[in-house]
C-alpha positions, -999 to +999 in steps of 0.1 A: -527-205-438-514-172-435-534-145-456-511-128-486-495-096-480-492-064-505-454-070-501-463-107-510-484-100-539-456-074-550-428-103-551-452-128-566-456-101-595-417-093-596-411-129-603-440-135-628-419-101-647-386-117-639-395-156-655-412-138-686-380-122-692-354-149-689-358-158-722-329-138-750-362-142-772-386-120-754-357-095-740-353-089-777-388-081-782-394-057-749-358-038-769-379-040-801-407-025-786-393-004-766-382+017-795-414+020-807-449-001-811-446-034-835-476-060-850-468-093-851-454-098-885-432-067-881-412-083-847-410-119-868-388-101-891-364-091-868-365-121-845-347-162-849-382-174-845-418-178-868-446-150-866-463-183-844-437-183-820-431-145-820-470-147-812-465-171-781-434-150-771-458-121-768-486-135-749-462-147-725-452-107-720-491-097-721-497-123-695-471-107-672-485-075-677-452-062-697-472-055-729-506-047-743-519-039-774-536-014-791-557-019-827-542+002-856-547+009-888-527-026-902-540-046-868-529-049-834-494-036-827-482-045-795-461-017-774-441-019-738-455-015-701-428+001-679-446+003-645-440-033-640-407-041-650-398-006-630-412-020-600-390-054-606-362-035-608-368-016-578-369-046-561-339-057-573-319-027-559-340-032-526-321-069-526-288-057-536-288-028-509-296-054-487-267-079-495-244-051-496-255-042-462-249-081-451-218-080-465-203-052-455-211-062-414-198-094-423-166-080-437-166-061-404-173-090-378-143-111-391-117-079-392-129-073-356-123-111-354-090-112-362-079-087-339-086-058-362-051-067-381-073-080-411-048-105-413-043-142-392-011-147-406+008-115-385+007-136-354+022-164-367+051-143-380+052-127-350+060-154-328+082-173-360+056-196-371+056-217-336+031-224-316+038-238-280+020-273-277-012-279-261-010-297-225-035-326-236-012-336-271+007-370-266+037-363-287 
């Protein structure tokens, strides 16, 4: 089996970022906390969900490195990690540069296709819409 790359491990922590995110429930807690460090109790009050759930939500974050948490004067409050959800984004771009790039030669191959006129139907007008017929048809 081939050994992992950096660029490997880099995507592999990119995605773990990416699934603890696709959930409305955490993105509203990485906005909470983004403003400013929160405890427990103080997200459940702005959140759909229990101070259990809001719990499991935030371990979930911690896990994927997008949070820690820090003991204060009421208990642990919980604040934001940037690095890695920077370097998910980064990636992101990386991709969409890339298919943008893909796209755009596409685009190009299949003007140059089409004679450069960008569109198949000229020739048809050109010539009134008839075409002479091939030498192996039967009709």
């Amino acid at each position: 089996m081939p050994e992992r790359t950096e660029q490997h491990e880099t995507h592999a922590a990119s995605a773990e970022v990416l699934k603890a995110l696709a959930d409305p429930v955490r993105l509203q807690i990485m906005d909470s906390l983004a403003e400013h460090p929160r405890g427990v109790t103080d997200l459940a009050r702005t959140l759909p969900i229990t101070r259990q759930g809001t719990a499991k939500h935030l371990g979930v974050l911690r896990r994927a490195g997008l949070v820690e948490t820090r003991p204060g004067p009421t208990g642990e409050s919980y604040r934001v990690i940037p690095a890695p959800v920077d370097e998910a984004s980064r990636m992101l771009a990386r991709a969409a540069d890339r298919w943008t790039t893909q796209l755009e030669l596409l685009k190009q191959a299949a003007e140059s296709a089409a004679g450069g006129s960008g569109a198949p139907e000229a020739a048809e007008e050109a010539d009134g819409g008839v075409r002479p017929a091939s030498p192996d048809s039967t009709s």
